[in-house]
PAZAPA-4460 file (N, C-alpha, C; in steps of 0.05 Angstrom, whole numbers, plus 32768, in hexadecimal, padded with zeros to 4 digits):
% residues 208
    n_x    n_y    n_z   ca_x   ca_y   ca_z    c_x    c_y    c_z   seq   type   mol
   7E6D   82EA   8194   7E7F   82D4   818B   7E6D   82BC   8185     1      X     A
   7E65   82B4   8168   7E5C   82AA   8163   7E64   8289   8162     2      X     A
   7E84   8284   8169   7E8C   8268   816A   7E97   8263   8182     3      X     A
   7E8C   8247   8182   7E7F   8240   81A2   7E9E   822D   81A7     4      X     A
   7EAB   8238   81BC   7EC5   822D   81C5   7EBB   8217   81CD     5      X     A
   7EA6   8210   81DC   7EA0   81F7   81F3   7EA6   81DD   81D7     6      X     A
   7E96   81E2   81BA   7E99   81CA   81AC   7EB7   81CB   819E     7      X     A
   7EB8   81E5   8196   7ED5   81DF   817F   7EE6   81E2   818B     8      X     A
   7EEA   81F5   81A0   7F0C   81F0   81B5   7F0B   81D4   81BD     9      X     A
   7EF5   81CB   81D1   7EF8   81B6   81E0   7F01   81A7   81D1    10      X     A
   7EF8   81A2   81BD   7EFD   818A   81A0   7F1F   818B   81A5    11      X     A
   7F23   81A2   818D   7F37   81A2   818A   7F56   819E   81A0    12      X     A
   7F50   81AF   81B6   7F5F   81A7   81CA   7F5F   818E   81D5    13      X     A
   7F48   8179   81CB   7F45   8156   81DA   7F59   814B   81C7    14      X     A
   7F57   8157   81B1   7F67   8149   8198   7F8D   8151   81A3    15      X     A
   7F8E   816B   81AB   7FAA   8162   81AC   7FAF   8159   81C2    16      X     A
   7FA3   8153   81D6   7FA6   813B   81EE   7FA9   8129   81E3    17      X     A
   7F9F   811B   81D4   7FA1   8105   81C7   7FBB   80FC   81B7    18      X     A
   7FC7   8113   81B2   7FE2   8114   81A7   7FF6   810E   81B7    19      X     A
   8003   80EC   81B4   8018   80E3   81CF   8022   80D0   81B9    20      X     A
   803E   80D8   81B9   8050   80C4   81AE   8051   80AB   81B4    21      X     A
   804C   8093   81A8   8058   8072   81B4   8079   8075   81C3    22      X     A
   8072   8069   81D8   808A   8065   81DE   80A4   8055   81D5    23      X     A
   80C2   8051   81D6   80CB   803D   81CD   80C2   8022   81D6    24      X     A
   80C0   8027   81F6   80C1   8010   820E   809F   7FFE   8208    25      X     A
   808B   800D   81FB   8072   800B   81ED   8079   7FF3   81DB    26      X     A
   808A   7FF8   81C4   808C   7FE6   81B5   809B   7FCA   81B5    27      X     A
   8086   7FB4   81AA   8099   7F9C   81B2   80A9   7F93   81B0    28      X     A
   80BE   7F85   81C1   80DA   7F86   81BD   80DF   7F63   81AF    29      X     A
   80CF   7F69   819C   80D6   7F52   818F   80CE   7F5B   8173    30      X     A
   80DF   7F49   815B   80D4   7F58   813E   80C2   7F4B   8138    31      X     A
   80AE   7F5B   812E   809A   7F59   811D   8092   7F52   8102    32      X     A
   8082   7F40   80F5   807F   7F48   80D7   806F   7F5A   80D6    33      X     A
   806A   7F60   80B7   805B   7F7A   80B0   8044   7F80   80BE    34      X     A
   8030   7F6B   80B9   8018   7F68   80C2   8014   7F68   80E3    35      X     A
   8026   7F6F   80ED   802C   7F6C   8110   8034   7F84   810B    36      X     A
   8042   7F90   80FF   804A   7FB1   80FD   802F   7FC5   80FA    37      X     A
   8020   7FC2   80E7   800A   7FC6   80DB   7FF8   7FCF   80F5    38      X     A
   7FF5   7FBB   80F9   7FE3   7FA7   8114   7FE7   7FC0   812B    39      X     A
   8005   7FC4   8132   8011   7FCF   814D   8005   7FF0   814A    40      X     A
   8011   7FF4   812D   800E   801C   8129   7FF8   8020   8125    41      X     A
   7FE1   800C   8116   7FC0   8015   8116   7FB9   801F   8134    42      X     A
   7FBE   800C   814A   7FB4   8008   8165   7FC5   8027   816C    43      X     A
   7FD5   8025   816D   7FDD   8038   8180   7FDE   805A   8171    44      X     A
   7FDD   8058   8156   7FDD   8076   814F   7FB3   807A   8141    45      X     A
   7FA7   8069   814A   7F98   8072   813B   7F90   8084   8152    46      X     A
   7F88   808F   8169   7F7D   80A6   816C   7F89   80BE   8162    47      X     A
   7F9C   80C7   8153   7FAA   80E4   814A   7F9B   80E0   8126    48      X     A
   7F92   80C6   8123   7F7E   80C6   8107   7F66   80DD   8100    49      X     A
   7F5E   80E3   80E8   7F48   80FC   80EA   7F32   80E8   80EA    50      X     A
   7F2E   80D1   80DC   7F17   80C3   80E2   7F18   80AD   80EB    51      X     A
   7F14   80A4   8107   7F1D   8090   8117   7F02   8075   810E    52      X     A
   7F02   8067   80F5   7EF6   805B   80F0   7F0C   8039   80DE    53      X     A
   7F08   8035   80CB   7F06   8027   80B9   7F28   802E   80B4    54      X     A
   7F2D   8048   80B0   7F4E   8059   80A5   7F5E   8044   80AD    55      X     A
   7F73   803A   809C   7F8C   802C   80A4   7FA0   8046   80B3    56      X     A
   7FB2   8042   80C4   7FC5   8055   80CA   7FD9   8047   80B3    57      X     A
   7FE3   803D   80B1   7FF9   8031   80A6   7FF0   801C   808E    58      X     A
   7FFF   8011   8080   7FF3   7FF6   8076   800D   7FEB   806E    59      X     A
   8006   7FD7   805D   801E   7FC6   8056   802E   7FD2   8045    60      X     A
   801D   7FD6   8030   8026   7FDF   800D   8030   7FF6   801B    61      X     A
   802F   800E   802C   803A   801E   8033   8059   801A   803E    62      X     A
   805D   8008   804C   8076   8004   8065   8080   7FF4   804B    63      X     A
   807E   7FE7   8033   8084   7FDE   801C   8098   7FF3   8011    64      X     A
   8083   8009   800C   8091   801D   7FFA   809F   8027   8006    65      X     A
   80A2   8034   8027   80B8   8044   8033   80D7   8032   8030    66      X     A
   80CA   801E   8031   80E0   800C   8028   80F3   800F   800F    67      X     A
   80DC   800C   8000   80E5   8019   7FDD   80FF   8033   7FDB    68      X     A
   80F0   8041   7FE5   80F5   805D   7FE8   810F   8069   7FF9    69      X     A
   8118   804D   8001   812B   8056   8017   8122   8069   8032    70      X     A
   8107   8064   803B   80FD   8076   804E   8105   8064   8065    71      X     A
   8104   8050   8065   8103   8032   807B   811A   801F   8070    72      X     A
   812D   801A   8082   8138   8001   807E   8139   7FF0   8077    73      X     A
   813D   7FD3   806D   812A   7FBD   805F   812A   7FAE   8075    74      X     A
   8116   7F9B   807E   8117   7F8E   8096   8124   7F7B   808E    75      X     A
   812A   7F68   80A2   813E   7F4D   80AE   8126   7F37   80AD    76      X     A
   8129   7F27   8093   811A   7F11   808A   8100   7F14   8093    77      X     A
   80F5   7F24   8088   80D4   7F31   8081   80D2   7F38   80A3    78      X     A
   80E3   7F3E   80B2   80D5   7F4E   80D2   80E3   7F63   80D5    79      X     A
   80D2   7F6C   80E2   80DF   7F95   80F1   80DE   7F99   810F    80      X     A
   80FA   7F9E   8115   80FB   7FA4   812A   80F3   7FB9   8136    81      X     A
   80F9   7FC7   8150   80EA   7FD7   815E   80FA   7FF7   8151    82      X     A
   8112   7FFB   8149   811F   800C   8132   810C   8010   811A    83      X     A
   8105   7FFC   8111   80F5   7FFC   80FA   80D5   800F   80F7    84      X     A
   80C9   8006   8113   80AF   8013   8116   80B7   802A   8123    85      X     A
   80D3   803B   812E   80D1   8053   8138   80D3   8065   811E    86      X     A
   80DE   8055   810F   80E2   806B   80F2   80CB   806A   80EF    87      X     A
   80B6   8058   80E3   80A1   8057   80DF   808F   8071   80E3    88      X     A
   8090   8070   8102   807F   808B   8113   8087   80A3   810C    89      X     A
   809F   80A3   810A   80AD   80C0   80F6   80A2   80C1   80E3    90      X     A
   80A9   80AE   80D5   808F   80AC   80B2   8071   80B8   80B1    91      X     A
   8068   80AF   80C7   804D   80B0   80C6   804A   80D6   80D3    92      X     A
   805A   80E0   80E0   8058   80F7   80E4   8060   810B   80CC    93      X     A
   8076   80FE   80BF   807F   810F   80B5   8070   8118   8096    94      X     A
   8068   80FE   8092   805C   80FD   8078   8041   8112   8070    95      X     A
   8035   8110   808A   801B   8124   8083   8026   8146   807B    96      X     A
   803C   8156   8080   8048   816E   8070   8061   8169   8063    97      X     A
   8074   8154   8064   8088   8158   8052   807F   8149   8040    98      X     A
   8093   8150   802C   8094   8135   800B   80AA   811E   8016    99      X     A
   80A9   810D   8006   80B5   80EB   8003   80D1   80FF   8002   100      X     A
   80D8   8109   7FED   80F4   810F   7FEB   810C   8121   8008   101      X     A
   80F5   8131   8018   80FC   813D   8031   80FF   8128   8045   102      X     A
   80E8   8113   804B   80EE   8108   8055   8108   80F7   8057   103      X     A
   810E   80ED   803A   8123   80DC   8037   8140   80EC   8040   104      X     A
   813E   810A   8037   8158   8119   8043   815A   8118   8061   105      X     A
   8140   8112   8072   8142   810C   808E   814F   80F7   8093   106      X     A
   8143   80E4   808F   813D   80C7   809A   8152   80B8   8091   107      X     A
   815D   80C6   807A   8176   80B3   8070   8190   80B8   807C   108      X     A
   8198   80D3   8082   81AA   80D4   8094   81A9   80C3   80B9   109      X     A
   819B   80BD   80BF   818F   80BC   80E1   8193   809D   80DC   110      X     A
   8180   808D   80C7   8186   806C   80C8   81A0   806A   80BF   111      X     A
   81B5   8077   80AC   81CD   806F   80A2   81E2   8076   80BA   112      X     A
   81D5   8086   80C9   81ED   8085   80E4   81E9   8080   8103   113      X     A
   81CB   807C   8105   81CC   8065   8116   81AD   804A   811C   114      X     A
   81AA   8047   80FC   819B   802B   8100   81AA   801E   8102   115      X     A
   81A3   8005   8118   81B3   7FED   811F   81CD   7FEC   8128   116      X     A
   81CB   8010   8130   81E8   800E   8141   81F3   8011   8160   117      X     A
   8201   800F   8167   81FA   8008   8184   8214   8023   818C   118      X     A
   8200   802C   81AE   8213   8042   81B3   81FE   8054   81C9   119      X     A
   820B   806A   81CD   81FB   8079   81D7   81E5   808B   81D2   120      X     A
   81E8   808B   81B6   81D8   809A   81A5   81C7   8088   818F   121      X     A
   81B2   8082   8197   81A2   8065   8184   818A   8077   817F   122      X     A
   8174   805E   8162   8164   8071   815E   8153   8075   816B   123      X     A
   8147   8064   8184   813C   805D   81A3   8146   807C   81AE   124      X     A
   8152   807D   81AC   815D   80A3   81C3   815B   80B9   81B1   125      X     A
   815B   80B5   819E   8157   80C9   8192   813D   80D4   8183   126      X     A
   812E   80B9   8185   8110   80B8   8188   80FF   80C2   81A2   127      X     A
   810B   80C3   81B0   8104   80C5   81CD   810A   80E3   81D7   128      X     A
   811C   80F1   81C6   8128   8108   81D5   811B   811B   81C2   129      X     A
   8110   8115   81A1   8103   811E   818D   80E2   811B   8195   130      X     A
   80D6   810A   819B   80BB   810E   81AE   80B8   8123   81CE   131      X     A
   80D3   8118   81D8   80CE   8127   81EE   80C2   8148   81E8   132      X     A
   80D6   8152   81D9   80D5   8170   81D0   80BD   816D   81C3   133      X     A
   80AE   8164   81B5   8092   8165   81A9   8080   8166   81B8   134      X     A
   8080   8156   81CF   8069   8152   81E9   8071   816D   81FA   135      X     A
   808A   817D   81F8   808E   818C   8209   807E   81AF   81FA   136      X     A
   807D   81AF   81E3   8072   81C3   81D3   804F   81C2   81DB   137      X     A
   8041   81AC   81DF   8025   81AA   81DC   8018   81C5   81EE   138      X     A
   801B   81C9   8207   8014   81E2   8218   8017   81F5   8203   139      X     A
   802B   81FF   81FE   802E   8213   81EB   8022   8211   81D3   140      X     A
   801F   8200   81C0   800A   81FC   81B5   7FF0   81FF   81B1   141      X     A
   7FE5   81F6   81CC   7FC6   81FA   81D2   7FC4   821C   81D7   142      X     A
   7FD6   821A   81E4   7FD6   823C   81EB   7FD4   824F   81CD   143      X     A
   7FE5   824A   81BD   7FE4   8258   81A5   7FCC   8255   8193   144      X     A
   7FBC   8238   819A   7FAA   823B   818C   7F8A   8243   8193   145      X     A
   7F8B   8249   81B4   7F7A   8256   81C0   7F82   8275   81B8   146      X     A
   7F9B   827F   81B4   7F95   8296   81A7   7F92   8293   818B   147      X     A
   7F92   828F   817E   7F88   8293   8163   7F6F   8291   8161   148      X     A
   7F60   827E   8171   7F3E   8280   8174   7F33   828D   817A   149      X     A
   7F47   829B   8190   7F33   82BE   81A3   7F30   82CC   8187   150      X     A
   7F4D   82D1   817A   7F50   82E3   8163   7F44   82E3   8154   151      X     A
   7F3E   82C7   814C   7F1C   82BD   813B   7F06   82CC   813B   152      X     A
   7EFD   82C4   8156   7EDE   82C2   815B   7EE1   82ED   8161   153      X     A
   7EFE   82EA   8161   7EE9   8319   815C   7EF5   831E   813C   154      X     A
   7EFA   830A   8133   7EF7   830E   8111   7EDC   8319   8108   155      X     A
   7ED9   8325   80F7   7EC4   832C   80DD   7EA3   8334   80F9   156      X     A
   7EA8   8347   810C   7E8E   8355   8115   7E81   835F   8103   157      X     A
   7E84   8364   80F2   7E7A   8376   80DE   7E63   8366   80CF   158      X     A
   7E6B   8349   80CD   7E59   8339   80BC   7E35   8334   80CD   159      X     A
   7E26   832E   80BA   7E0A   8322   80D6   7E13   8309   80DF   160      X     A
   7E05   8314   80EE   7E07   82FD   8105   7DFD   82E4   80FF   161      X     A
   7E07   82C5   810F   7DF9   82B5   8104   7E04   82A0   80F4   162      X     A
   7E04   8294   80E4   7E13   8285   80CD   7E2C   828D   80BC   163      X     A
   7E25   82A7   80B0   7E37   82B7   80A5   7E4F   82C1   80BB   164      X     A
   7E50   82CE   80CE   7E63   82CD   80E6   7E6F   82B6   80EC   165      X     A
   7E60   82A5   80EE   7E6F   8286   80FE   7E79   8288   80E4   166      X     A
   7E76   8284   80D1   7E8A   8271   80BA   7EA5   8280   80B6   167      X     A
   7EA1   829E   80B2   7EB3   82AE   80AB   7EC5   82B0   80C6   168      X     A
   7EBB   82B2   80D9   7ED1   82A8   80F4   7EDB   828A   80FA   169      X     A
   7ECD   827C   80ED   7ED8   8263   80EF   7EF3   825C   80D6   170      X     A
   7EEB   826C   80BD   7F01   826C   80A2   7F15   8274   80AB   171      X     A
   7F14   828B   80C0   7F35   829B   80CB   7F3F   8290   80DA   172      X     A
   7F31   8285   80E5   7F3F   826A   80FA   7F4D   8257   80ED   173      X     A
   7F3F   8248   80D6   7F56   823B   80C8   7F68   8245   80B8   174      X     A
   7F63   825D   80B5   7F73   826D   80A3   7F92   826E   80AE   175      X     A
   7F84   827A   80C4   7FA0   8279   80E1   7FAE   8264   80E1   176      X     A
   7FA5   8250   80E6   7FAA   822F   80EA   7FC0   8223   80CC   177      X     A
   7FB6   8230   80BA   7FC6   822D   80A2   7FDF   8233   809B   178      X     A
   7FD5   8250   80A4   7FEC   8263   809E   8007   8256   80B5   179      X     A
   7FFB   8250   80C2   801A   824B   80D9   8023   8228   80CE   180      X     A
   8011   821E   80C3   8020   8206   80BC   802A   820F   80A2   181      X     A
   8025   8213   8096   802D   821B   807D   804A   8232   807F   182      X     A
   8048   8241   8093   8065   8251   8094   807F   8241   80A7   183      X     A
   8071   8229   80B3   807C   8211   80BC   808B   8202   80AB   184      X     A
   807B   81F9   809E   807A   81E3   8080   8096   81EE   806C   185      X     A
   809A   820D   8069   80AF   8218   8060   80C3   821B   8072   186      X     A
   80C0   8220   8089   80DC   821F   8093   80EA   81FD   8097   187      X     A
   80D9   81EC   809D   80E3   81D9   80A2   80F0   81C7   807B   188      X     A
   80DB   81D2   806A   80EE   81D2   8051   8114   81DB   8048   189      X     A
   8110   8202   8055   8123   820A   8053   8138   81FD   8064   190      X     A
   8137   81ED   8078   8148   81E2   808B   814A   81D1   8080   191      X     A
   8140   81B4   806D   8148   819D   8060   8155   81A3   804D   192      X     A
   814E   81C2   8038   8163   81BE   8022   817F   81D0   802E   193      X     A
   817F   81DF   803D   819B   81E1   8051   81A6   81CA   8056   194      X     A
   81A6   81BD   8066   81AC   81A9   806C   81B9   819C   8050   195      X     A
   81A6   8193   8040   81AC   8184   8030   81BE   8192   8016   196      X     A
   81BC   81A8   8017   81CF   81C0   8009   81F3   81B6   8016   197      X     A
   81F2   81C3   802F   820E   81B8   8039   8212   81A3   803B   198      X     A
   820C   818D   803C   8213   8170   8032   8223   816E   801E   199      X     A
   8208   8171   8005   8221   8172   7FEC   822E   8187   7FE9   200      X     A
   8232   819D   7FF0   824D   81AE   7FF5   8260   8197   8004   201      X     A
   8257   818C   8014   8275   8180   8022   8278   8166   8014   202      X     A
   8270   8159   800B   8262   8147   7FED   827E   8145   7FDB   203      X     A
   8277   815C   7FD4   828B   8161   7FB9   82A2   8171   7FC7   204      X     A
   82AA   817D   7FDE   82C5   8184   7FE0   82CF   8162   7FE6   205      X     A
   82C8   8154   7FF1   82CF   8138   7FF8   82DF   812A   7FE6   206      X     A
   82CE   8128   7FC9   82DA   8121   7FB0   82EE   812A   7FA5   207      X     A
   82FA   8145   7FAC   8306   815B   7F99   8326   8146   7FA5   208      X     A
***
């Protein structure tokens, strides 16, 4: 076995330790302007960043355009409240595999029925109960991806040893890694245009 778990597991498994949602109770309970928004999600999401340097997590012209886009609410005389930056964190997850237009089929139902509304069901709890289940998958996670590495590293014996082995057991490793986001990436597609299929089915019986 030519790839050495001690550097690339350890790696990789530090990295999803590192993976911990902001809390609501985290964020300040007072609104923010942009640049205090900016400010808040650099600090606290840049370790889940690939290059923890210089990279903005967020920026202005960005939280601008979600705006545009109907991704984000418009804030309350240039400030955002603590609703404002939980969508935000959804944004910032969601954006790295869906498109602008998926997202918007999410995000636009959830703020139109309960941004700024008060009750038992706010976007504070339902942020909270939507992370919980994410932090609750990670074990299982690591676990799945310690197997796909065993499965790796007895990839391609056949090749010499050496450079040629490591790379070609290291390619199936991401290959693996792909393939399951990528058969991910489609189901969670086929579930947005369902969704958004029966809508306007119920859309247009509404009208009739």
């Amino acid at each position: 076995m030519t790839l050495d778990p001690e550097d690339l597991i350890n790696s990789i498994m530090a990295s999803l330790d590192r993976v911990d949602f902001i809390k609501p109770g985290d964020i300040p309970g007072i609104e923010l302007y942009v640049d205090q928004v900016t400010a808040f999600l650099d600090k606290r999401l840049k370790n889940t960043a690939r290059h923890q340097g210089d990279e903005r997590i967020i920026t202005k012209t960005m939280i601008n355009n979600y705006a545009k886009n109907r991704l984000l609410p418009p804030p309350e005389k240039k400030k955002y409240g603590k609703e404002h930056i939980l969508i935000l964190i959804f944004i910032y997850y969601f954006k790295n595999i869906l498109s602008i237009s998926d997202i918007q089929d999410m995000l636009g139902p959830l703020t139109e029925r309960y941004f700024g509304k008060d009750g038992d069901m706010t976007i504070a709890s339902i942020y909270e109960e939507a992370t919980a289940m994410g932090n609750a998958q990670l074990e299982g996670l690591k676990e799945d991806v310690m197997k796909k590495y065993r499965a790796s590293a007895e990839a391609f014996k056949d090749a010499e040893e050496g450079d040629e082995q490591e790379f070609l057991q290291l390619f199936s490793f991401i290959c693996m890694l792909a393939f399951d986001v990528y058969v991910k990436k489609l189901m969670i597609e086929k579930i947005i245009d369902g969704y958004k299929e029966k809508n306007e089915k119920k859309d247009k019986k509404g009208k009739k």
